[in-house]
C-alpha positions in Angstrom: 30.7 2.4 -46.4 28.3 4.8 -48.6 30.1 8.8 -49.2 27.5 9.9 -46.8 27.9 7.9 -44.3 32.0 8.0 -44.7 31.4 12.0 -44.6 29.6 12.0 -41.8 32.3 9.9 -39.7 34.6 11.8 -40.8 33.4 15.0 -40.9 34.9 15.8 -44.3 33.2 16.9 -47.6 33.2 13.4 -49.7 32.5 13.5 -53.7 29.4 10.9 -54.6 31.6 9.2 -57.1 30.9 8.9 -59.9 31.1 12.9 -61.2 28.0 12.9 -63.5 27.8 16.5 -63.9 31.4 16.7 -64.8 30.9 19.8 -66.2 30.4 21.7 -63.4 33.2 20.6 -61.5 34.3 23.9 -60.4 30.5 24.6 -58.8 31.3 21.4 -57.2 34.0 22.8 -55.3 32.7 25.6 -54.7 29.6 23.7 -53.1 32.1 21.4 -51.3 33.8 24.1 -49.6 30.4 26.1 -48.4 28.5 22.6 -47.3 32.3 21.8 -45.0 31.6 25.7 -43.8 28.1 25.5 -42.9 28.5 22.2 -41.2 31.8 22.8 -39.5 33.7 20.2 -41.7 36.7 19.9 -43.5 37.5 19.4 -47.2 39.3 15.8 -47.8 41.9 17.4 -50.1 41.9 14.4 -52.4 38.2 14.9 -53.3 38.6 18.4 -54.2 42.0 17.3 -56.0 39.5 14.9 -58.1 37.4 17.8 -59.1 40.0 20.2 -60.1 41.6 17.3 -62.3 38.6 16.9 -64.2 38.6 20.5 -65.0 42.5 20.2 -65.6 42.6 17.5 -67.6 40.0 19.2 -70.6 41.2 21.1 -73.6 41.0 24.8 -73.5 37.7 25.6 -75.1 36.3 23.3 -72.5 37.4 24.8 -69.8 36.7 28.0 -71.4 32.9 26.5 -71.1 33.4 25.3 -67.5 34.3 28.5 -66.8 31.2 30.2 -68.1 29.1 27.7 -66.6 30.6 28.2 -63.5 29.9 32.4 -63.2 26.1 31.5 -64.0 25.7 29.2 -61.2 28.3 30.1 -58.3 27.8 32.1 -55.1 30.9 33.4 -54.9 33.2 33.8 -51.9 34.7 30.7 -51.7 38.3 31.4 -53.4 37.0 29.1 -56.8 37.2 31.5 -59.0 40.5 33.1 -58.4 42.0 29.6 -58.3 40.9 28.9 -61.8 41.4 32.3 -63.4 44.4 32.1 -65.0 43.0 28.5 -66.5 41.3 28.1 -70.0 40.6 31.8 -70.9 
């Protein structure tokens, strides 16, 4: 069964595997936890888990770089942010 469809069943926030943009894996989250608040989902905490792991698993400077990335292109207000502050800087 496609993500979408699975999500929809499910009602939980599914990751379209694979993560291309694997660099902005924390705006993923992000947008995984507002989509699952708009539509009145849930977050499967294994998918998030696979996002934070790919932001884990780089070197410093990297994350460093996610890090950036992620303050140009978040909203805010989802708790991202403080969850990775004490990473990579």
């Amino acid at each position: 069964m496609s993500a979408p469809v699975e999500s929809v069943r499910r009602r939980e926030v599914l990751l379209l595997e694979p993560l291309v943009n694997w660099k902005y894996a924390l705006t993923t989250v992000e947008r995984m936890r507002r989509y699952a608040r708009e539509l009145g989902y849930s977050v499967a905490p294994e998918e998030e888990a696979k996002a934070w792991c790919v932001f884990h698993e780089q070197p410093d400077n990297v994350r460093a770089g996610m890090l950036d990335r992620f303050l140009r292109t978040a909203r805010g207000g989802h708790g991202v942010l403080e969850e990775a502050a004490g990473v990579g800087r």
